[in-house]
N, C-alpha and C positions, 0 to 999 in steps of 0.2 A: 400524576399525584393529585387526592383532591385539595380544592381550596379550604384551608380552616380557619376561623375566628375564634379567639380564645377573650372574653370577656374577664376580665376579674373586679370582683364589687360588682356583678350585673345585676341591680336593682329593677324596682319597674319602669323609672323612668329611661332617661339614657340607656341603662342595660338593657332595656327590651325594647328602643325602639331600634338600638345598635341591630341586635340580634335582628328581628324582623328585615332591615334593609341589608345585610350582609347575605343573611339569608336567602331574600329574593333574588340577589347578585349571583347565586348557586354555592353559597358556601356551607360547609358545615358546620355548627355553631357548638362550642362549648363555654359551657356560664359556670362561676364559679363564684359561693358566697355563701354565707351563715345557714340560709335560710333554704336552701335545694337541700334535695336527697339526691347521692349519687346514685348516676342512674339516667338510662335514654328513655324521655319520653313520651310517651305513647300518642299525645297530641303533637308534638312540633316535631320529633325527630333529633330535638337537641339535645346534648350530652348537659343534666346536669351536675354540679360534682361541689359535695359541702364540705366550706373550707371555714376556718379561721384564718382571713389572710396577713391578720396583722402580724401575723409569725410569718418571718420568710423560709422560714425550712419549709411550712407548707405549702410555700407557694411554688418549691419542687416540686412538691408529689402532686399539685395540678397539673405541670405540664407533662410530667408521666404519665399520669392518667388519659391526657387530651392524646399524647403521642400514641398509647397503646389502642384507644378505640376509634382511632381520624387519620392521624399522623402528626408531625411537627403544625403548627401557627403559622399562616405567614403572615397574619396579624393580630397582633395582640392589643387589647387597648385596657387600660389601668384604671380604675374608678376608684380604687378603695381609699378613704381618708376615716381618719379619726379627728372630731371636730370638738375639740376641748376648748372650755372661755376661760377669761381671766375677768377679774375686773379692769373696766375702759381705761381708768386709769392711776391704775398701780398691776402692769404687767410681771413686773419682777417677783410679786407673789404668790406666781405660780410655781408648782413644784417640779424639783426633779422625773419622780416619776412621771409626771403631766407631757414633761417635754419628750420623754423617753416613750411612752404610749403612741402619741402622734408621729414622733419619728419612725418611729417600728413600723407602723402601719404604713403611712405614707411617703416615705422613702427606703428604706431597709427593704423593703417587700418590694417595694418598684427597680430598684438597684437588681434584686434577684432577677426581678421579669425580666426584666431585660436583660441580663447575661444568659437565660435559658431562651427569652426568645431570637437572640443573635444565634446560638449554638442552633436553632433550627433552622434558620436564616441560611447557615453555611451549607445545608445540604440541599438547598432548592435549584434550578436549572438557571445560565443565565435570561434577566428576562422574567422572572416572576416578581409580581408586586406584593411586597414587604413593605411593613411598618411598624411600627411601636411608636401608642399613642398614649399620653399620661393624659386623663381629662384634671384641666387644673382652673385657676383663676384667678384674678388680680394682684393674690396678695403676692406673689416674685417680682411686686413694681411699685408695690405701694403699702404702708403699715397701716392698715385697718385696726381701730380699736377693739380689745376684745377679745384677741385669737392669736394671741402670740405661739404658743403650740403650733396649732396649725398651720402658721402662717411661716415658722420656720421650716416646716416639713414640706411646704408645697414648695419656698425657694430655695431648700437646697435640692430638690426634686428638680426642677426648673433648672438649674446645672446640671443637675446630671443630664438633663433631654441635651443640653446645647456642647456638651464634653462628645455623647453620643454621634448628633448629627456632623459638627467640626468630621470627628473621627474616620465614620462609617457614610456618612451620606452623600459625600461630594462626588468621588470621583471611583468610585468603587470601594468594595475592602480587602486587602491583599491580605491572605497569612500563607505563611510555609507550613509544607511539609520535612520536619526533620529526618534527614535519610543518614545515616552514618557514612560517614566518608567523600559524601559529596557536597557543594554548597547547596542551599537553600534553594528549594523550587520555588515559584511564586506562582498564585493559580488567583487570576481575577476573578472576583464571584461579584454577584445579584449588588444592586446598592440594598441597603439596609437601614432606611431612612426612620426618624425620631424625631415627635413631635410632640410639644406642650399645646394644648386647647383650650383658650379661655374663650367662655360666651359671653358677649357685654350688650347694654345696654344701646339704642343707637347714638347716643350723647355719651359713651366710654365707660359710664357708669357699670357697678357688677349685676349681673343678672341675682345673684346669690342662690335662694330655695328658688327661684324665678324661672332653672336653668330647665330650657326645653329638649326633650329628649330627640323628637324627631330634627329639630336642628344640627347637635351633636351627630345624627345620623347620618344625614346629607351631607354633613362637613365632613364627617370620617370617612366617607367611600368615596368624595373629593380625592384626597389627601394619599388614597392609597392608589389610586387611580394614575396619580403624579407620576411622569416620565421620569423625574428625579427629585432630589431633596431639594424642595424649596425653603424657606425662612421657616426654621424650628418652629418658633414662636407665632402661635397661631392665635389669633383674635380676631371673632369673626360677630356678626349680627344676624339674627335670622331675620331669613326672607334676602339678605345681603349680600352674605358668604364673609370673606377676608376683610375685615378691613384695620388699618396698623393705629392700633391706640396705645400713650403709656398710660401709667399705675394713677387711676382716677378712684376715688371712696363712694359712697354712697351721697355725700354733699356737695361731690363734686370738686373737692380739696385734691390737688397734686401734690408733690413733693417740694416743688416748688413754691407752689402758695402757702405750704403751710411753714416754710422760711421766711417767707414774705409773714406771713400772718405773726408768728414766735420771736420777728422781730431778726432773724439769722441771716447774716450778712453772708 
């Protein structure tokens, strides 16, 4: 069976420098996002396929799409966000729909990928590397002013990677086959590991628009490369790789200092 990458949100950065290194690895690439026409193209050989991903129904008929001209993903990696502001400080006067647009996109849509990319997951050999990767960043550690929208969508996204890997990533994933009349067969399959990506700065800070694609790159064929699931929660530096930082702002305020600073006992 061949190897396939299933990008969604593949922009030029991250999305194409994914593509490109996935690619060299021998994979087949499928991109999905606003801005492609479906359709294999006649320079790279990649399946492009134009979605609105903020809808997750659509983000079925991508992996339709990917199955019927490659086969199943056995890795998927998640880029789409919707990046709404608030004012710094009067967050509450954002609107309902604000928070509903962000969520739709960047987790409703991710929740989806990843039940269609486990469904593909189940029919691979043991022994095949599998992943599902959200590219995420800071804010599931730290409240950034500004982005409250966004900032819920990426950490309840941020749960769902760590429900997934708990789940699926440790020690294999069992499911039955219901047969009538007898008990439950159990059939150990492939681990099916899940991962959150943050790029930081090398002092913890966020990379933010800063975020390198070729980094993302090497970090992601890393990651899929992995004998097993290691720590969901990925934050790495380029030039670096891994390294374990919490939820640090752009001035360098923790969760912590900003009780210290508000005076919060």
């Amino acid at each position: 069976m061949a190897k396939v990458a299933l990008i969604l949100g593949a922009g030029p950065n991250i999305g194409g420098a994914v593509a490109a290194k996935f690619a060299a690895d021998g994979y087949q690439i499928a991109l999905a996002a606003r801005s492609f026409s479906t359709g294999i193209s006649d320079q790279t050989g990649f399946l492009g396929i134009q979605a609105d991903l903020s809808d997750p129904q659509v983000v079925k008929s991508v992996f339709r799409t990917t199955v019927q001209q490659f086969g199943p993903p056995s890795v998927v990696v998640f880029n789409v966000a919707h990046r709404l502001l608030t004012p710094p400080t009067d967050p509450l006067s954002t609107t309902l729909d604000d928070l509903e647009e962000s969520r739709k996109a960047g987790l409703d849509s991710a929740f989806v990928a990843a039940q269609e990319a486990l469904r593909g997951f189940k029919t691979f050999t043991p022994g095949t590397p599998t992943a599902f990767i959200y590219t995420g960043n800071t804010l599931n550690q730290i409240a950034i002013p500004g982005v409250l929208p966004f900032a819920l969508a990426k950490t309840a996204a941020a749960m769902l990677i760590e429900y997934a890997a708990n789940a699926y990533g440790q020690d294999g994933y069992k499911y039955a086959y219901p047969l009538p009349g007898i008990p439950p067969l159990w059939r150990l399959i492939i681990l099916a590991r899940f991962y959150y990506a943050d790029q930081r700065q090398p002092d913890g800070r966020p990379v933010s628009l800063g975020r390198d694609g070729s980094a993302h790159a090497e970090m992601y064929l890393q990651l899929v490369q992995e004998s097993r699931q290691s720590k969901w929660l990925v934050t790495f530096v380029k030039g670096e790789g891994r390294r374990d930082f919490e939820g640090v702002d752009f001035d360098g305020e923790t969760r912590a200092s900003y009780d210290l600073k508000f005076g919060r006992a």
